[in-house]
C-alpha positions in Angstrom: 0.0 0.0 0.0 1.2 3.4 -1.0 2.5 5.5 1.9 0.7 8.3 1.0 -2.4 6.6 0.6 -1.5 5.5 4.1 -1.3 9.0 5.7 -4.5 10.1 3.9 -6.5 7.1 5.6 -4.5 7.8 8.8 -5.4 11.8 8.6 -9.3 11.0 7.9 -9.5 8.5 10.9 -8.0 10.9 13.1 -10.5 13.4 11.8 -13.7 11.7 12.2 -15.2 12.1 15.8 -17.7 9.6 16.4 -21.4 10.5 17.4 -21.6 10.9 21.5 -24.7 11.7 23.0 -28.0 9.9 24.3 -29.4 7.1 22.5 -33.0 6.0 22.8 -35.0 2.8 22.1 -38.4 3.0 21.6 -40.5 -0.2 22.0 -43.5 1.2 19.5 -46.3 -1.8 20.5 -46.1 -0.9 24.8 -44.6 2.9 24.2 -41.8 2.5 26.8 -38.4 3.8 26.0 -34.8 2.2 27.1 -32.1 5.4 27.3 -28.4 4.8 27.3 -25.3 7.4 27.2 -22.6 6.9 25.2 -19.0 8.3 23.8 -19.8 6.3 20.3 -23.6 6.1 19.7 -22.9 4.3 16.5 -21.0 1.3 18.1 -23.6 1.2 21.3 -26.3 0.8 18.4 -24.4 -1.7 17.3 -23.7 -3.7 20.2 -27.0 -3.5 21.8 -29.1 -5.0 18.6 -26.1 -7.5 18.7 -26.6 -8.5 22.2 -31.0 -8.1 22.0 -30.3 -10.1 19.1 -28.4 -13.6 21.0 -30.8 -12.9 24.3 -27.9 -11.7 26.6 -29.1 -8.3 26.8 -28.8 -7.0 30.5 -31.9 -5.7 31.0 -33.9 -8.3 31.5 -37.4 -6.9 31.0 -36.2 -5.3 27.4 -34.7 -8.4 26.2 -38.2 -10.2 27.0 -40.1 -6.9 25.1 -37.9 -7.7 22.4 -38.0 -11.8 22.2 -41.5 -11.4 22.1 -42.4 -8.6 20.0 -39.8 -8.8 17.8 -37.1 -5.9 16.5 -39.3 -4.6 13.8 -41.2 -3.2 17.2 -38.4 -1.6 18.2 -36.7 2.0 17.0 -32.9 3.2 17.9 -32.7 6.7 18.2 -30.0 8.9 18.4 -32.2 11.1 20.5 -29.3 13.4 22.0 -26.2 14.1 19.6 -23.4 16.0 21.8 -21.6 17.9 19.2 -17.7 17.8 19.4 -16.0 21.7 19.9 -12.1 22.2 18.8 -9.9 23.6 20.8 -12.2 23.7 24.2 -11.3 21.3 27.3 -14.8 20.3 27.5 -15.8 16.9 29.8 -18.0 15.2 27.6 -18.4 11.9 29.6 -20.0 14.1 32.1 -21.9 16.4 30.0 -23.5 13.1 28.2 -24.4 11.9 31.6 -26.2 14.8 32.6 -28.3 15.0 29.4 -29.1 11.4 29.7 -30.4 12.2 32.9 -32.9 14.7 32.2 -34.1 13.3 29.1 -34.8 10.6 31.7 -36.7 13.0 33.6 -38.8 14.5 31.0 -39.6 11.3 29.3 -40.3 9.5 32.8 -43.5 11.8 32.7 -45.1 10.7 29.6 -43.6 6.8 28.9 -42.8 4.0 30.9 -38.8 4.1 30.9 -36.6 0.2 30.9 
């Protein structure tokens, strides 16, 4: 592989921030909502239909929403996207947390919440 072609895939790695925020699943049949924080929304995605999908999912009550209804009853969300900011010292594990939290709130009031 050409060196150059090597720095270029290097530089645009380097350059893509993944998605951080809050991600929501919405079960559509019983309207309740599961809400997890994360650093990489994409890969959590991931990882939870991965884990719904071979029944290890640790929450127990979604992974029997979800054996039983089925994933085409089921919506991911990126609900929250936390943009990144150059150049600012900015402590996004915490700032994720907190939104998580009151989107937990708010919701809490109108759905049932996993």
């Amino acid at each position: 592989m050409d060196k150059n072609y090597k720095k270029q895939l290097r530089a645009q790695f380097l350059e893509n921030k993944p998605l951080m925020g809050v991600l929501t699943i919405l079960n559509k049949a019983e309207n309740k909502i599961y809400i997890a924080e994360s650093m990489h929304l994409t890969a959590l995605s991931n990882k939870i239909k991965f884990v719904l999908g071979s029944g290890q999912f640790d929450n127990k009550i979604l992974q029997e929403d979800w054996n039983r209804l089925g994933k085409d009853n089921f919506v991911f969300e990126n609900a929250i996207v936390i943009p990144f900011e150059e150049n600012k010292m900015i402590d996004y594990k915490k700032q994720i947390l907190k939104t998580g939290n009151d989107l937990k709130k708010e919701l809490s009031k109108t759905v049932i919440l996993y």
